[in-house]
N, C-alpha and C positions, 0 to 999 in steps of 0.2 A: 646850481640846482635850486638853491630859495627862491631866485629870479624867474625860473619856468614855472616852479609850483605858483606861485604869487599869481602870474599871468592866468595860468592855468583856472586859477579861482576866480577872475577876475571878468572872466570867459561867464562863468554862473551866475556873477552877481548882473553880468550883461542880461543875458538869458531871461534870469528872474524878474528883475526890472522894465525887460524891453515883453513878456508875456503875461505877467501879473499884476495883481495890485498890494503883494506883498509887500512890508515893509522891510529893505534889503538893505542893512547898512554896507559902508566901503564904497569904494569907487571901481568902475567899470573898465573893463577892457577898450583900451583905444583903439583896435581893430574889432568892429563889428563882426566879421568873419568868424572871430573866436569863440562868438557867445553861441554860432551854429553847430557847434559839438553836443551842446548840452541842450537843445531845444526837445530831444527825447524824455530828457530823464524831466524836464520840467513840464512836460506834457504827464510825465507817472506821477508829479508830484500832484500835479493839478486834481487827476483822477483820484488818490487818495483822500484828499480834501474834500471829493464831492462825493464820495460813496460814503465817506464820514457821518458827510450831514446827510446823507439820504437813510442810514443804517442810524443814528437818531431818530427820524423822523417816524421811521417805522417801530422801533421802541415806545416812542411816544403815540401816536396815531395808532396805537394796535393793528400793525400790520396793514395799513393804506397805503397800497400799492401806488396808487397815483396821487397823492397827497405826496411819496417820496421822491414819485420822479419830477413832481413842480418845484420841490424844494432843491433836489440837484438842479434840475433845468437853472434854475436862480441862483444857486451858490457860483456856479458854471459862468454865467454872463458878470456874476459880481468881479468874481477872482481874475475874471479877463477885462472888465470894465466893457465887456461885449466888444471888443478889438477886432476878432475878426467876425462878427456878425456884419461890424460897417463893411466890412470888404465883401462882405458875400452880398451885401444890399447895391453897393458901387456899381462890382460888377455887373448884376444883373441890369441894372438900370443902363449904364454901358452897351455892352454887348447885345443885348435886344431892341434897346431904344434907338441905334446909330449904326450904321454902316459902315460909313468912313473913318479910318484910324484914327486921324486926329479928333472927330468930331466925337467918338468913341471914346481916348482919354480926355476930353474937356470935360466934358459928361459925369465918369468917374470921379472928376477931382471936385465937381460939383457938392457942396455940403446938401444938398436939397435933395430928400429921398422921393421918388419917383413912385409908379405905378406896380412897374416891373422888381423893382429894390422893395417893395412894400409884401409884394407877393411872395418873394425869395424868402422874406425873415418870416414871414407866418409859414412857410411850406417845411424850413428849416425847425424853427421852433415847435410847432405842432411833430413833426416828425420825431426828435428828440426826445420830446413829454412821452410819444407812447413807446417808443422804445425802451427807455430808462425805467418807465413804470414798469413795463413787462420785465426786465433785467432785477430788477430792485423784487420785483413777486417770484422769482426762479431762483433768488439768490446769486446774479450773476454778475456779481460786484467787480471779478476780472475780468470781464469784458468790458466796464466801463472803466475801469483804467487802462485799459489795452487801446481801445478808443482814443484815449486823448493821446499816449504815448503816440501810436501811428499817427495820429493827423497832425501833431505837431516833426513826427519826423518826415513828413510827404511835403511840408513847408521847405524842408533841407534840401529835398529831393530835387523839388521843381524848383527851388531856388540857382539850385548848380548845373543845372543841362538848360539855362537860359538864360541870356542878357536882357537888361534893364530897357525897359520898353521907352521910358521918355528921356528928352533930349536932357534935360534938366534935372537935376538932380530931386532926388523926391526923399518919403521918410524911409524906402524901402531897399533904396540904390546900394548904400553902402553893405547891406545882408546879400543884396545879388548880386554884384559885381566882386564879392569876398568868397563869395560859394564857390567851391570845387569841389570835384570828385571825389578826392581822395577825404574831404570832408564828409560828402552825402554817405560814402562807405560806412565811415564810424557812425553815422549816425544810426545806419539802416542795422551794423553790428549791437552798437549801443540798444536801441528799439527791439531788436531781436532778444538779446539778453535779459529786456525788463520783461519782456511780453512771456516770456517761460519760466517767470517769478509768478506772473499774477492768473496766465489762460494754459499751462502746463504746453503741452506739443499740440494744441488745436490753434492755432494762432498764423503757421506758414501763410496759409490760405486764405486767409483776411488779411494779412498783410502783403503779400504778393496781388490781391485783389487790389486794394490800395495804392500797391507804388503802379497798376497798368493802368487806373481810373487818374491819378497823377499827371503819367504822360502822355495820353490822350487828352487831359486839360492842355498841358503844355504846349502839343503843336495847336491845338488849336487857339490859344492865346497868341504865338507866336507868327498865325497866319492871320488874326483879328487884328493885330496891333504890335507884329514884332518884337516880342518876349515879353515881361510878366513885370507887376510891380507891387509894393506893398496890397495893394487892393487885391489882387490876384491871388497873392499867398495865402491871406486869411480868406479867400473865399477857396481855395484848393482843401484849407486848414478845414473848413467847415462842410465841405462836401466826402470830404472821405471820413470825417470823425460821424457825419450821420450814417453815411455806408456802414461803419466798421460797428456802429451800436446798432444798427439791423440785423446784421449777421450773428454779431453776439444774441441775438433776444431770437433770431431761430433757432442758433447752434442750442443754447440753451431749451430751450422747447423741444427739441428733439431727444 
């Protein structure tokens, strides 16, 4: 039993380490697979952290709404070291820049951000600012943790109903060739569980938006370039955590 517990934690220290920039003493779980349980709850942690400093921000700034949501925007890129912004700049420079598969991942692995990669992180960025300000001005701090909670569980999602797109092994291979089903379930349970901690029973519905905006990436990643790769994930990560802070900053508004 101390042997599974051990693992078990080891799985989080995975997690924490392979999505943050916290400092996580211990040593990690030797199956990458294992840290994909816990990618929910470190999507809650992450959101706590940013509402943090953004419920600072507005203490100090007497209630500047969008002074909080630059400062989340910020805290957001620090605690990720912006991880999956490059995935969402990758892809985009990828999949619009290239046609052909191969030409497509050479592209992506490319450190040299492009035209197309350049436009995706201000479309994202800007997007995020006014969402978060709007959420931070309505009081809607469970929606921005509910946000990061889904979009790091839509990473498990599309992780597990797809294989690893290039022939070589990459940083991403061992999360998607270790994903299964019976994982993306806990996680989609786990995700459910936080999301009715922090946005009460208004949540199904951004989340079921989420895991169908997911798998519509998925075939299409898998018809672009035959399944998905680290790049992929943190750009899935990052298009439904803007979706899901949309939704929050109407539901809120209404």
């Amino acid at each position: 039993m101390t042997m599974k517990t051990s693992e078990f934690a080891k799985g989080l220290i995975t997690a924490l380490q392979t999505l943050t920039i916290l400092p996580v003493p211990g040593r990690g779980a030797e199956r990458m697979g294992d840290a994909l349980r816990w990618f929910p709850f470190v999507g809650f942690l992450l959101g706590l952290l940013v509402v943090l400093a953004g419920r600072l921000t507005l203490c100090v700034g007497g209630g500047w709404n969008y002074a909080a949501g630059f400062v989340m925007l910020t805290a957001s890129i620090l605690l990720t070291r912006a991880l999956h912004l490059d995935g969402i700049s990758d892809w985009a420079d990828g999949f619009w820049g290239a046609f052909d598969r191969q030409r497509v991942l050479a592209i992506m692995k490319d450190s040299n951000l492009g035209t197309f990669g350049t436009v995706a992180l201000v479309w994202v960025l800007l997007g995020k600012w006014i969402a978060l300000s709007r959420l931070a001005g309505h009081d809607g701090w469970g929606w921005i943790i509910g946000a990061f909670t889904i979009s790091r569980t839509m990473q498990v999602v599309l992780a597990a109903a797809h294989s690893y797109a290039r022939p070589e092994e990459g940083t991403g291979s061992p999360f998607v060739s270790q994903a299964t089903v019976s994982i993306a379930t806990w996680a989609l349970i786990e995700a459910a569980i936080l999301l009715t901690v922090v946005c009460w029973l208004s949540w199904p519905l951004v989340l079921a938006g989420a895991w169908g905006v997911t798998r519509i990436f998925g075939i299409w990643c898998n018809r672009r370039v035959g399944g998905v790769t680290g790049d992929l994930l943190g750009a899935c990560s990052e298009i439904t955590e803007l979706l899901a802070l949309f939704a929050g900053a109407i539901l809120v508004g209404t």
